[in-house]
TORPA-4810 file (N, C-alpha, C, O; in nm, 3 decimals):
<nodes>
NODE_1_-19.397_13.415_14.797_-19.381_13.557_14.787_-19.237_13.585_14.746_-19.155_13.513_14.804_X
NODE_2_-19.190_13.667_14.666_-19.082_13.732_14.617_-19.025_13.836_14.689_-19.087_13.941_14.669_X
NODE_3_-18.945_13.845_14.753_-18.935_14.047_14.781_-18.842_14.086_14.676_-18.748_14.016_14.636_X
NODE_4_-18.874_14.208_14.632_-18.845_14.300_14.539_-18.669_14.344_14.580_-18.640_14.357_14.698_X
NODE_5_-18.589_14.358_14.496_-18.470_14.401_14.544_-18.365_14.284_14.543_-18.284_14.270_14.451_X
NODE_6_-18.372_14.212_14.636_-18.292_14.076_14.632_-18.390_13.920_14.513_-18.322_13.832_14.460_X
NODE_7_-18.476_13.924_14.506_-18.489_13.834_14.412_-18.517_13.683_14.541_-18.555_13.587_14.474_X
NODE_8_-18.510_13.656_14.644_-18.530_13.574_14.738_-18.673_13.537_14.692_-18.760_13.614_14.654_X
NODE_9_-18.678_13.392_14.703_-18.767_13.313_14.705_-18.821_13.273_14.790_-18.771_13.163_14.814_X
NODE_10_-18.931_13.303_14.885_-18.946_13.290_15.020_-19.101_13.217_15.037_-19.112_13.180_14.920_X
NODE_11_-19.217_13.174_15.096_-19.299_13.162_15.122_-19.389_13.247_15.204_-19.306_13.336_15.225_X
NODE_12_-19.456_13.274_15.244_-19.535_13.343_15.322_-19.478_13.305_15.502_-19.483_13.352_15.615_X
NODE_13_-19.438_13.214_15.442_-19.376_13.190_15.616_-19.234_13.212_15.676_-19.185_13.189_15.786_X
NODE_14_-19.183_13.272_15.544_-19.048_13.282_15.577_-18.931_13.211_15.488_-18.829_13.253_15.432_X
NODE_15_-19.016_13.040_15.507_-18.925_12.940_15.430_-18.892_12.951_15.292_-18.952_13.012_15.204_X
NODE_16_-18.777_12.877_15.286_-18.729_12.848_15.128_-18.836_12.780_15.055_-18.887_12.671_15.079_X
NODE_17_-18.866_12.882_14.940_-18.961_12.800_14.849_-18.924_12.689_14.772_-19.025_12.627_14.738_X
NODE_18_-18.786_12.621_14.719_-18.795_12.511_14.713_-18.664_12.426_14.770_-18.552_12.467_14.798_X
NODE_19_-18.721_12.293_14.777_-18.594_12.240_14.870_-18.430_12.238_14.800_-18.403_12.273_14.685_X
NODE_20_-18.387_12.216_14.845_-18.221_12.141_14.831_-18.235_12.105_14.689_-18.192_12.158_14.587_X
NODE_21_-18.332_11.965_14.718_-18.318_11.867_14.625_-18.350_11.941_14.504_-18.260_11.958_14.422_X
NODE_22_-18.435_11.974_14.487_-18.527_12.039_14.411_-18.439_12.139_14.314_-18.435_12.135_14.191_X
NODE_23_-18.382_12.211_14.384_-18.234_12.325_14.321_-18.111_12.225_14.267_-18.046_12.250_14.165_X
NODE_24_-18.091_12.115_14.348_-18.000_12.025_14.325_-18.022_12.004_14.170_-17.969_12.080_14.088_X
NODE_25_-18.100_11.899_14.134_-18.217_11.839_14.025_-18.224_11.981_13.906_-18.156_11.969_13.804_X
NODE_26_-18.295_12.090_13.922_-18.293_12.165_13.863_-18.131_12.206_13.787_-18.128_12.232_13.667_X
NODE_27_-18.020_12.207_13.862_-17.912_12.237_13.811_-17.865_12.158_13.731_-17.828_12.202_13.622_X
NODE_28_-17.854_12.047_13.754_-17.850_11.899_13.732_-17.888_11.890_13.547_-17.812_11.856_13.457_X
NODE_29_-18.059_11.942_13.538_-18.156_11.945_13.448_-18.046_12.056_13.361_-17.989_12.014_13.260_X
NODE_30_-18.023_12.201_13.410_-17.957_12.288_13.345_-17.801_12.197_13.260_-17.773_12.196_13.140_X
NODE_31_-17.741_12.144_13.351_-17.573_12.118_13.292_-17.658_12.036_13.182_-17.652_12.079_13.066_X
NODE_32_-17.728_11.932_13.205_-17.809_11.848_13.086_-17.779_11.914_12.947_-17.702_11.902_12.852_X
NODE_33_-17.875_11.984_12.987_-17.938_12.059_12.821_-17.826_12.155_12.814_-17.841_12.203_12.702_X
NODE_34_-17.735_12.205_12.860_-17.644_12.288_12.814_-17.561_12.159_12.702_-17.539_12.163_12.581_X
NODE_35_-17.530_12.055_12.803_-17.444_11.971_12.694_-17.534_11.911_12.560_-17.477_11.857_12.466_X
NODE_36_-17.652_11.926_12.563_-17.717_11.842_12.489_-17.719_11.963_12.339_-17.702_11.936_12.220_X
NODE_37_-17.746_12.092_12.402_-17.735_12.199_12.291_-17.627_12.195_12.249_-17.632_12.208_12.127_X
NODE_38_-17.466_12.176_12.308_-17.362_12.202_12.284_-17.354_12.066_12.136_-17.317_12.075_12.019_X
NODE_39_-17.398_11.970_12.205_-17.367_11.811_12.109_-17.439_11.856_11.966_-17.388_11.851_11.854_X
NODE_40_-17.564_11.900_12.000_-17.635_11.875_11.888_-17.658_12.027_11.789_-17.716_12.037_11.682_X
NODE_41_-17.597_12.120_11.860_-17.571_12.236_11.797_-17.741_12.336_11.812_-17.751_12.443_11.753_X
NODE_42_-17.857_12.281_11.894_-17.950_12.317_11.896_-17.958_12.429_11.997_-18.045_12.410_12.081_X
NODE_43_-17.885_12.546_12.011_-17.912_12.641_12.130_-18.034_12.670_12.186_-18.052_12.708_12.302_X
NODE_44_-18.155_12.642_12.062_-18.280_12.670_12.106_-18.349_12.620_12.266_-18.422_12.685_12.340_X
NODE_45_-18.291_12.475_12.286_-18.270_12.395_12.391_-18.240_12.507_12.531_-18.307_12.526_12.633_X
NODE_46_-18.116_12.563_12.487_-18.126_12.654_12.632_-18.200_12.773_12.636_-18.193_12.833_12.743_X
NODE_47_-18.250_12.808_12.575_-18.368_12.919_12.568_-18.457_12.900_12.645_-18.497_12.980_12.730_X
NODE_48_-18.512_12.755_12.619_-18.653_12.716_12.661_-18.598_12.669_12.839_-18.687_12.617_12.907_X
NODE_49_-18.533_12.679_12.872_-18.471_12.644_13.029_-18.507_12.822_13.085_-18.493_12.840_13.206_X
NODE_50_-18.541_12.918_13.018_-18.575_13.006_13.126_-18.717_13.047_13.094_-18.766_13.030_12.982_X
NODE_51_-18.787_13.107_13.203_-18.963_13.138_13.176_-18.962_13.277_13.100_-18.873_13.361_13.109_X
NODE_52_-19.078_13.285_13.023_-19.091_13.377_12.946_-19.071_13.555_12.969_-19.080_13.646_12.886_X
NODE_53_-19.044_13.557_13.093_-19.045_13.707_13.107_-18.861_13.695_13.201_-18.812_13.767_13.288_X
NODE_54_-18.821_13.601_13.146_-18.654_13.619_13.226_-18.544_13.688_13.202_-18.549_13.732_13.087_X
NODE_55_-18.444_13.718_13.260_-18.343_13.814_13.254_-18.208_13.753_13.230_-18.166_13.688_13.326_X
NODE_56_-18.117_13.760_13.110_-17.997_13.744_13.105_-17.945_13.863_13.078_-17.951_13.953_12.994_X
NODE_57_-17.855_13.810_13.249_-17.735_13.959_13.267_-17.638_13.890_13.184_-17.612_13.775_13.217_X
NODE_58_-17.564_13.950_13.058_-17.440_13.931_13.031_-17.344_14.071_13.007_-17.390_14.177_12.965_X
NODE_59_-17.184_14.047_13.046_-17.149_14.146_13.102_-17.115_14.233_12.982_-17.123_14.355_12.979_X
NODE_60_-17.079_14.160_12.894_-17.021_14.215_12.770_-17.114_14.230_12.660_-17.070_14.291_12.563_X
NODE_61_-17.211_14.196_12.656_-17.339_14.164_12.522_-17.455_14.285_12.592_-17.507_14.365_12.514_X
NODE_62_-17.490_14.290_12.755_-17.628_14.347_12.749_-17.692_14.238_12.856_-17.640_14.143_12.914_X
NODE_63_-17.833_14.296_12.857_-17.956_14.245_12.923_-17.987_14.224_12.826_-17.949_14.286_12.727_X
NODE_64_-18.073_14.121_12.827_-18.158_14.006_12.774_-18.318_13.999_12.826_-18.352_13.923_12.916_X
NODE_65_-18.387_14.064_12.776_-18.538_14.048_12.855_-18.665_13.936_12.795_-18.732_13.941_12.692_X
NODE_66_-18.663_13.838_12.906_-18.754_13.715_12.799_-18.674_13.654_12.774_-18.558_13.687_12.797_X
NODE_67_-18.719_13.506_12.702_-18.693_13.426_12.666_-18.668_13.434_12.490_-18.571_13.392_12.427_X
NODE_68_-18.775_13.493_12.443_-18.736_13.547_12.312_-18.647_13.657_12.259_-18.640_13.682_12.139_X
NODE_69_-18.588_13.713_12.341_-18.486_13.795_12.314_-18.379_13.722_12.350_-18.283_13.762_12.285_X
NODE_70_-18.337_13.602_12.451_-18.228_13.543_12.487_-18.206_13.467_12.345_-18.101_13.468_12.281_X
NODE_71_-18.326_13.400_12.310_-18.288_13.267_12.212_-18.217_13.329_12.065_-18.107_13.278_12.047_X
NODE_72_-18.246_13.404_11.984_-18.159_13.465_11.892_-18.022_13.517_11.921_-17.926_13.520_11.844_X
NODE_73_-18.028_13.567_12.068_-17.884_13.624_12.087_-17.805_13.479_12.103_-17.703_13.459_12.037_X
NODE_74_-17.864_13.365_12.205_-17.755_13.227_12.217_-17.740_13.142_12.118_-17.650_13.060_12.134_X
NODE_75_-17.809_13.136_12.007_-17.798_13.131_11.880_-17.763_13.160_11.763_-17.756_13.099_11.656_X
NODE_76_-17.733_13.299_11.812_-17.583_13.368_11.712_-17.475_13.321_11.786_-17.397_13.257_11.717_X
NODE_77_-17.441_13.334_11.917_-17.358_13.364_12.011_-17.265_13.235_11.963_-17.157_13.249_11.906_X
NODE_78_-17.329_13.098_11.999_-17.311_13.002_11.995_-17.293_12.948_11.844_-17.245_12.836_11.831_X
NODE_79_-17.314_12.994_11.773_-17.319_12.953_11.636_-17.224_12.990_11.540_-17.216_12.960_11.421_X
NODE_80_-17.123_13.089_11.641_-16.946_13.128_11.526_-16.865_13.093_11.625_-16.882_13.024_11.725_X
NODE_81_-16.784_13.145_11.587_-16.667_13.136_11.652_-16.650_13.243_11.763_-16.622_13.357_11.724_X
NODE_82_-16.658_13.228_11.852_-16.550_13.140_11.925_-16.639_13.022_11.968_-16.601_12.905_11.975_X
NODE_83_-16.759_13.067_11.994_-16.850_12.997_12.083_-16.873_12.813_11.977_-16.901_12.701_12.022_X
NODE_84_-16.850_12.852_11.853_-16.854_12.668_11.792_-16.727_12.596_11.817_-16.723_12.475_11.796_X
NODE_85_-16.607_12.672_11.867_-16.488_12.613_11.875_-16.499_12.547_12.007_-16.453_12.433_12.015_X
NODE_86_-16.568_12.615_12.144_-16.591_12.583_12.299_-16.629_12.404_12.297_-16.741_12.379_12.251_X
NODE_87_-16.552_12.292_12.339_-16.613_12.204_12.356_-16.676_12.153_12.472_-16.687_12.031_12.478_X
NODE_88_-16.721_12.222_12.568_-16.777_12.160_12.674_-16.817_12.293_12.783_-16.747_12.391_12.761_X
NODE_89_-16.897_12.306_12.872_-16.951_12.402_12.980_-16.913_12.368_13.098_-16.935_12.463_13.173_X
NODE_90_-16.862_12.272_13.160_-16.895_12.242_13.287_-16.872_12.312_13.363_-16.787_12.398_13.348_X
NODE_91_-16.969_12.292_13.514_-16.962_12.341_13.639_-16.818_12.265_13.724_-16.793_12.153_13.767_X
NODE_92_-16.730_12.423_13.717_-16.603_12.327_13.816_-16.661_12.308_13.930_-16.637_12.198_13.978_X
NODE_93_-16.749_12.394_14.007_-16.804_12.396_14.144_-16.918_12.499_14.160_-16.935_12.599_14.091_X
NODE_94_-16.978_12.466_14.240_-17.145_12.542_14.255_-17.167_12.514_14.388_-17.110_12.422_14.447_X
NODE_95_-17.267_12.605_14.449_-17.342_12.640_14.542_-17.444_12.675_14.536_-17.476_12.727_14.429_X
NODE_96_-17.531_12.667_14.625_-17.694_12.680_14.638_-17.740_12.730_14.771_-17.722_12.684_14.884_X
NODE_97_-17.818_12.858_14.719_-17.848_12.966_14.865_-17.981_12.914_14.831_-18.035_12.973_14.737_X
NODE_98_-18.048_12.817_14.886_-18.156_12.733_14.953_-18.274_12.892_14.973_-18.373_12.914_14.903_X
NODE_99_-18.227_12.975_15.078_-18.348_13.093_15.085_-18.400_13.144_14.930_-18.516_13.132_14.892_X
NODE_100_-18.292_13.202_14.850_-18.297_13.299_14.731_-18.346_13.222_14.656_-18.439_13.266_14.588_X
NODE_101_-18.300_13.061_14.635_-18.338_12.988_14.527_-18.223_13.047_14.434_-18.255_13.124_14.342_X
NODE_102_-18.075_13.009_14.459_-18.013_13.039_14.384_-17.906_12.945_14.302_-17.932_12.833_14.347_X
NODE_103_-17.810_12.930_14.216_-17.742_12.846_14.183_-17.620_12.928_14.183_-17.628_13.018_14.100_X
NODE_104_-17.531_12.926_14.236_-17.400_13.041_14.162_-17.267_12.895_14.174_-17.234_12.823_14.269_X
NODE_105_-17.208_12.904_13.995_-17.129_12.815_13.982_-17.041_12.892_13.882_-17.083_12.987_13.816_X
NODE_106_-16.864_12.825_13.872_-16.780_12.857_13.776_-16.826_12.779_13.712_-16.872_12.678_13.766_X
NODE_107_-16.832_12.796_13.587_-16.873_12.762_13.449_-16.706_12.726_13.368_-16.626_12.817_13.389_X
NODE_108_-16.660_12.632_13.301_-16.538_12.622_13.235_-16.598_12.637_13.073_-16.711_12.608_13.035_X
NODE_109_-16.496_12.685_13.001_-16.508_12.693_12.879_-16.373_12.669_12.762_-16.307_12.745_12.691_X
NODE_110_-16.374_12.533_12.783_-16.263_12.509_12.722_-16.281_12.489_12.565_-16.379_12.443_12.507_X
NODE_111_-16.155_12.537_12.507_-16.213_12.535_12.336_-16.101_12.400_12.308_-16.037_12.329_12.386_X
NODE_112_-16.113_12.405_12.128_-16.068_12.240_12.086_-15.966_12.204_12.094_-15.931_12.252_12.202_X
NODE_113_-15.895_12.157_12.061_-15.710_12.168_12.035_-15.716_12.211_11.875_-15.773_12.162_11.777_X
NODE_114_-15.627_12.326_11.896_-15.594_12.404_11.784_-15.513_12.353_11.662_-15.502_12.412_11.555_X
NODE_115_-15.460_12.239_11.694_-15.345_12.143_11.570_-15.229_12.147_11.619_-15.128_12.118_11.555_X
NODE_116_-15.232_12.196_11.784_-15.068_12.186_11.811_-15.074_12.127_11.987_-14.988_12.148_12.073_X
NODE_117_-15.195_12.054_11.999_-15.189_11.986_12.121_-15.194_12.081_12.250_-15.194_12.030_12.362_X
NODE_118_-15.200_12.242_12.230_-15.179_12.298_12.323_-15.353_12.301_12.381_-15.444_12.239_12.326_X
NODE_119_-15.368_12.389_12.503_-15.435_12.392_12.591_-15.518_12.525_12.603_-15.449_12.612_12.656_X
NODE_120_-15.651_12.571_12.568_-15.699_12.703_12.592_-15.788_12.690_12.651_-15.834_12.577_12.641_X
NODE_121_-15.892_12.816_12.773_-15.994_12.834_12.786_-16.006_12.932_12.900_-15.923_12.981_12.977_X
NODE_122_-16.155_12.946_12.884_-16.172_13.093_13.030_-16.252_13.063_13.070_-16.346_13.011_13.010_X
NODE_123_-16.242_13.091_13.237_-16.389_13.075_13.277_-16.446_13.175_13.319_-16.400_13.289_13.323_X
NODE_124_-16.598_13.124_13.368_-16.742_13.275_13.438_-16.791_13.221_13.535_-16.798_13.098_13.542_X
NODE_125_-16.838_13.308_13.637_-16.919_13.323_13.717_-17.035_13.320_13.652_-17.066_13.390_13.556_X
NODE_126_-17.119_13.214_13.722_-17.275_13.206_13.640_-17.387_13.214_13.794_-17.383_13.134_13.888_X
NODE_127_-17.465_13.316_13.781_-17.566_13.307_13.882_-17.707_13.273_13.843_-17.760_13.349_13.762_X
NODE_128_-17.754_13.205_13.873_-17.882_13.147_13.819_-17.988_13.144_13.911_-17.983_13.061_14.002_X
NODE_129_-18.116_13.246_13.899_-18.258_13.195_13.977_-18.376_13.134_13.934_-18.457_13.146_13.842_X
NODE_130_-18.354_13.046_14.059_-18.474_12.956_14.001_-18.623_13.006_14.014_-18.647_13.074_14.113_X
NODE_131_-18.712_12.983_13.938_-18.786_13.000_13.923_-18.940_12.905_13.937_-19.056_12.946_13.928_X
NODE_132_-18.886_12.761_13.963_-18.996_12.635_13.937_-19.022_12.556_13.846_-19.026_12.602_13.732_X
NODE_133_-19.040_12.458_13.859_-19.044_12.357_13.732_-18.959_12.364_13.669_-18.986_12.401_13.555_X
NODE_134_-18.839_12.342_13.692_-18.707_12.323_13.600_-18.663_12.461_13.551_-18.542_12.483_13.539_X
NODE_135_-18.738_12.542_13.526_-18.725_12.677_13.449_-18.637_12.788_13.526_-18.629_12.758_13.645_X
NODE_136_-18.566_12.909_13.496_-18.470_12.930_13.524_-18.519_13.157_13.476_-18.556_13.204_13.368_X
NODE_137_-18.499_13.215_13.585_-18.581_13.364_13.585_-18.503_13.440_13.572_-18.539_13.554_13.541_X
NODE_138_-18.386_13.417_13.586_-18.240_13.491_13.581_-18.139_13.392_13.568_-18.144_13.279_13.615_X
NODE_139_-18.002_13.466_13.470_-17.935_13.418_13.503_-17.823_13.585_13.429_-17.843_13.667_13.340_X
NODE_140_-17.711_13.561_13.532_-17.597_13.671_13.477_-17.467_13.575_13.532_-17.434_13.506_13.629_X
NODE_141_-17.408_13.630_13.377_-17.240_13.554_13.402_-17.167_13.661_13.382_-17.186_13.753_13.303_X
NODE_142_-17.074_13.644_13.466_-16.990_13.763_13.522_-16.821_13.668_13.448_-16.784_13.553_13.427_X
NODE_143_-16.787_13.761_13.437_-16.648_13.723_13.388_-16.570_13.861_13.333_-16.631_13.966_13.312_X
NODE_144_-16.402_13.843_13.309_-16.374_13.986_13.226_-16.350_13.913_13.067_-16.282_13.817_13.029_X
NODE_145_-16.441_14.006_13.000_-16.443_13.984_12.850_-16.294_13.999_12.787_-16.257_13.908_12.714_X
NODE_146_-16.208_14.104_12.811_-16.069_14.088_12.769_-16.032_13.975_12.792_-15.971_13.920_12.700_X
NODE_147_-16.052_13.899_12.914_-15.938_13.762_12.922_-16.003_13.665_12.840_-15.937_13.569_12.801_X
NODE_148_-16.135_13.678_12.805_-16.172_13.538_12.711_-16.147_13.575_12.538_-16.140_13.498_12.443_X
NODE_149_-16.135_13.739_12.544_-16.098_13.815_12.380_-15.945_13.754_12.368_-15.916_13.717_12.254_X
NODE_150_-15.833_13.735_12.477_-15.703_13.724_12.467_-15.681_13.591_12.466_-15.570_13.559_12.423_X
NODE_151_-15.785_13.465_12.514_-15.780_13.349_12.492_-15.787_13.299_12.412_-15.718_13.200_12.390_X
NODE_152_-15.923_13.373_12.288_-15.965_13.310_12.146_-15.828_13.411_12.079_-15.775_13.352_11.985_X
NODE_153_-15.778_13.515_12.103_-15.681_13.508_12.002_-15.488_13.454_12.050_-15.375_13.480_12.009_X
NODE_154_-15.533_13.392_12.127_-15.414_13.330_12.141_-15.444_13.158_12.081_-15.349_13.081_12.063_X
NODE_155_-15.573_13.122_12.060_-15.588_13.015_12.029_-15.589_13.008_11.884_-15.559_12.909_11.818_X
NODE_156_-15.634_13.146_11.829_-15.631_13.172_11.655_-15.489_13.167_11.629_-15.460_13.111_11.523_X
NODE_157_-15.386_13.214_11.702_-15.288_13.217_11.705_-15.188_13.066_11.690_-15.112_13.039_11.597_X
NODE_158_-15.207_13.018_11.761_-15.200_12.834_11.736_-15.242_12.768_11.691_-15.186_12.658_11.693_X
NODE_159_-15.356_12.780_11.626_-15.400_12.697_11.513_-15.357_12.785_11.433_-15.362_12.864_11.528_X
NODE_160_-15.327_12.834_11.369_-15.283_12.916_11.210_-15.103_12.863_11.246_-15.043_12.826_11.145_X
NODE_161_-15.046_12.860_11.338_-14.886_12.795_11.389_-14.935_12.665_11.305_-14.886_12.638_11.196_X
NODE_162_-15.026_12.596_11.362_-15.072_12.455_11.304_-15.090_12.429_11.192_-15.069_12.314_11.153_X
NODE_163_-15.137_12.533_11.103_-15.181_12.532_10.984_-15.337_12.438_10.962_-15.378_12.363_10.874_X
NODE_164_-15.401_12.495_11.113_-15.542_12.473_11.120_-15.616_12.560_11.149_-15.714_12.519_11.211_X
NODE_165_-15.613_12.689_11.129_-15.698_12.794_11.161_-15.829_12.813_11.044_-15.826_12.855_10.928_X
NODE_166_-15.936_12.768_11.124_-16.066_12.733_11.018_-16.089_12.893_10.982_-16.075_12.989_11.057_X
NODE_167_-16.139_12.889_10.801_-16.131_13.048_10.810_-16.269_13.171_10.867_-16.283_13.291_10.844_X
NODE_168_-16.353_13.071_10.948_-16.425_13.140_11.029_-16.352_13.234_11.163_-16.381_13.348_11.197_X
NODE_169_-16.252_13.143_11.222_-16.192_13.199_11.306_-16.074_13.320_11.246_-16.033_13.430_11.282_X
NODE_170_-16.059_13.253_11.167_-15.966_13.392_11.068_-16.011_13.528_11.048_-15.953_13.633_11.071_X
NODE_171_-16.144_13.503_10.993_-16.210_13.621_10.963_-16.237_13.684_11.142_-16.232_13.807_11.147_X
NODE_172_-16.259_13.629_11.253_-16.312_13.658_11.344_-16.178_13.730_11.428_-16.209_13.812_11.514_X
NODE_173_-16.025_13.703_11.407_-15.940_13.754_11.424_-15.891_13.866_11.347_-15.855_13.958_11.420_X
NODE_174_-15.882_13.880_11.272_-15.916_13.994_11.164_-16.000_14.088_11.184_-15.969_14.200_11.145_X
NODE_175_-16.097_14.071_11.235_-16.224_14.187_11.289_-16.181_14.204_11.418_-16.207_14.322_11.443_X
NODE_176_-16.112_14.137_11.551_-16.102_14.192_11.637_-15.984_14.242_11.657_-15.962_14.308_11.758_X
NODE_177_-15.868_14.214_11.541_-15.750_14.255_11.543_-15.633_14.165_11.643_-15.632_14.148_11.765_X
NODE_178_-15.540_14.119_11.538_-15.476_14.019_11.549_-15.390_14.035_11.686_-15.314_13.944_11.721_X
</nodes>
């Protein structure tokens, strides 16, 4: 049984509908295919990680309803800049509310080295509900969009110092204003 409002995953008896392990494994399954989309450039990969009628809260883009409305948006998203420059997702640290069936982890988002050895990236709050069988019913990442807008242009900023600013990111600084 579900109750309405909080999103808790409960049983008829009260209990957590799935175990530890089970949320453990599932997250586990998620960092997977995040890196595996990231390697192989296939975002479609994380689409199919939530069930067909799921919700991405994002703070700066919108709601997301379904799975087919997520997969075109993480597929543009992911497919310019900034998001092709990001080399890696990881979870710095996570937790698991066992009742809700929940995952809530910082997410890192570090981008490449720009041509001058320096260091960029931002991170999010990522909340994730599970849903069963690996699949994933929500998820919203919380973060402030200015500090990751002031990261990619401080990083456009050092690679063009470098005389490596690819001119995707050029054009993408240029539209948001240098």
């Amino acid at each position: 049984m579900t109750r309405s409002g909080n999103n808790a995953s409960l049983d008829t008896t009260g209990a957590a509908r799935w175990s530890r392990a089970e949320l453990e494994d599932a997250f586990l399954g998620y960092q997977r295919t995040v890196e595996k989309a990231k390697r192989t450039g296939d975002w479609n990969l994380f689409a199919d990680m939530f069930t067909e009628d799921a919700a991405y809260i994002e703070h700066a883009y919108g709601t997301f309803h379904g799975r087919e409305e997520i997969r075109p948006w993480i597929v543009r998203t992911m497919g310019r800049f900034p998001g092709t420059h990001m080399t890696a997702f990881p979870a710095l640290w996570y937790t698991i509310d066992e009742q809700r069936g929940w995952v809530i982890c910082e997410i890192d988002n570090p981008m490449c080295d720009p041509g001058d050895g320096s260091t960029h990236g931002a991170s999010n709050l990522t909340i994730l509900h599970y849903a069963g069988d690996g699949l994933w019913s929500c998820e919203e990442d919380v973060y402030n969009p200015m500090k990751f807008l002031e990261m990619a242009r401080k990083w456009c900023r050092a690679a063009e110092s470098a005389g490596a600013l690819p001119d995707e990111a050029g054009r993408w600084l240029a539209a948001v204003g240098a």
